[in-house]
C-alpha positions in Angstrom: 6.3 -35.8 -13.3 3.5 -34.7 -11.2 -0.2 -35.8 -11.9 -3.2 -33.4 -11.3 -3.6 -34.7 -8.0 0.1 -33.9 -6.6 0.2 -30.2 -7.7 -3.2 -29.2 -5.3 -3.4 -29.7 -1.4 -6.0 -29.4 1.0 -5.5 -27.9 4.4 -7.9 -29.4 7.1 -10.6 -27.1 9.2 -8.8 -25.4 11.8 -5.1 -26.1 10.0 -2.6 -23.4 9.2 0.5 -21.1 10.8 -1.5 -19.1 13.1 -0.5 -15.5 14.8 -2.1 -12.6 16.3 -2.6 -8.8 14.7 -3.8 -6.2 16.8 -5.4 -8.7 18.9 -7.0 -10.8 15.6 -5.6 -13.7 15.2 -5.1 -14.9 11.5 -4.5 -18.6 9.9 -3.0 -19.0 6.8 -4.7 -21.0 4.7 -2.3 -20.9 2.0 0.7 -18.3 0.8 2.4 -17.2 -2.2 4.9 -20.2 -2.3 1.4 -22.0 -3.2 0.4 -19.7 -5.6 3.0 -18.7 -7.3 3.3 -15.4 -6.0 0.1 -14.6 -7.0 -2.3 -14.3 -3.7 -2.0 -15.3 0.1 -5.4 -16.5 1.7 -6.4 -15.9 5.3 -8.7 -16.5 8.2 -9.1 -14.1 10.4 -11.1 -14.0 13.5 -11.6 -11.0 15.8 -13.8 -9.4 18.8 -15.9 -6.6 19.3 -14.6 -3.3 18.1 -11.4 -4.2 16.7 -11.0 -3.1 13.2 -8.0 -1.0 11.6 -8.8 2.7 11.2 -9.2 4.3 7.6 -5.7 3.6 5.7 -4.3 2.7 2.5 -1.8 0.3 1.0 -0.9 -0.9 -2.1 -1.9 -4.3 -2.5 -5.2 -5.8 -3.4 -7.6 -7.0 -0.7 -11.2 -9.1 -0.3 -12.9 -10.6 2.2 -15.8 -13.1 2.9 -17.5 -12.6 5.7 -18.2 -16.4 7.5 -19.6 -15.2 10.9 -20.8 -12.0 12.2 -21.4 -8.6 11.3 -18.4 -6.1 10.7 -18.7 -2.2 9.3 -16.7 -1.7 6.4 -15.9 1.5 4.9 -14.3 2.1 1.3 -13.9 5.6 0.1 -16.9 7.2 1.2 -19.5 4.3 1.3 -20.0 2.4 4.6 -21.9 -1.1 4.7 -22.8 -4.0 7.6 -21.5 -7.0 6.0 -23.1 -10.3 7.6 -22.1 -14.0 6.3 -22.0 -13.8 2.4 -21.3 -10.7 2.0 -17.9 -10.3 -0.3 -16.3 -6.8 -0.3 -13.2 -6.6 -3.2 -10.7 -3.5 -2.1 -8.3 -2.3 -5.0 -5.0 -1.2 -3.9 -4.6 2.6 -2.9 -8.5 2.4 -1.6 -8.9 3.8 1.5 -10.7 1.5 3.6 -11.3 0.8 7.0 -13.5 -1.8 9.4 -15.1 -2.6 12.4 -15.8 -6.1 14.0 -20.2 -5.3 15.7 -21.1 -8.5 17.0 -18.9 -10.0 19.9 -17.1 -11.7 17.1 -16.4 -12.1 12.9 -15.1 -14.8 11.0 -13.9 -13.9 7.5 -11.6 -14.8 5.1 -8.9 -12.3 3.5 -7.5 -12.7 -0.2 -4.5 -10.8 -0.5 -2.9 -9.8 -3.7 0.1 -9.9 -5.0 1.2 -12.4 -2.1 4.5 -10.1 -1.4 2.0 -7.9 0.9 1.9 -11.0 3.4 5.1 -9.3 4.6 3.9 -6.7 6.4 1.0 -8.8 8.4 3.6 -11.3 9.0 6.2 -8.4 10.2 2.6 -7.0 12.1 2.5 -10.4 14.1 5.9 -10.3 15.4 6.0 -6.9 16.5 2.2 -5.5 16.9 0.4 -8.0 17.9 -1.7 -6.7 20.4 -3.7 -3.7 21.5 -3.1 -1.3 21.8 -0.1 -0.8 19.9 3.4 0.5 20.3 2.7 3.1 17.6 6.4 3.4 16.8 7.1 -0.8 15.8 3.6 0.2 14.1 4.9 2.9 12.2 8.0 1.8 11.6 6.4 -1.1 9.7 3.7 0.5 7.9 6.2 2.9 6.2 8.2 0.5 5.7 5.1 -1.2 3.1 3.7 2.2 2.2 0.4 1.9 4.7 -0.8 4.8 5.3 -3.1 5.7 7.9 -6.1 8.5 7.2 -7.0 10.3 10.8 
């Protein structure tokens, strides 16, 4: 039988399975093997101007920003979110967002922790800028992203 103790874990600063999205480059700080399927949690860090473009999916998403100042759009309203700011995105929201300082920190909550997938699938095939827009396609129909131009 497990105690209290054995059925949490702490991951270390710095610790997790790193990879690169669109030039981002995300750590997983834990999955939905740890949550029971519930959420994934990661940390992303990115540059100057990146930022997806207005799109939806249909998973749940928040962030927290740690370090800089990014533009984040959701429907129609647009904010600056500096550290502390926390943004909650239902699924089918269109939103969008843009790294302004030379770089962000921020953590993403992802929910249900299926929707890892397709960031996971984004690292192995588009993971740099810019894109080969038909692996990019190919996996956003593939988890019903859709992308707003």
């Amino acid at each position: 039988m497990q105690t209290l103790l054995e059925k949490h874990f702490v991951l270390a600063p710095g610790k997790g399975k790193k990879f690169s999205v669109l030039d981002a480059i995300f750590t997983t700080k834990a999955t939905g093997k740890d949550t029971k399927g519930a959420w994934t949690l990661y940390e992303i860090t990115d540059t100057a101007g990146n930022g997806p473009p207005l799109h939806t999916h249909p998973w749940d998403e928040a962030f927290y920003i740690l370090e800089g100042e990014l533009e984040i759009q959701t429907g129609t309203k647009t904010i600056v979110a500096t550290p502390g700011y926390f943004i909650n995105i239902p699924g089918e929201t269109a939103h969008a967002f843009k790294i302004l300082s030379a770089s962000a920190k921020f953590i993403a909550l992802i929910s249900p922790a299926q929707a890892t997938e397709f960031y996971e699938e984004m690292g192995q095939f588009v993971n740099s800028t810019p894109p080969d827009m038909s692996k990019f396609q190919a996996i956003a129909d593939k988890h019903d992203v859709r992308l707003i131009l």
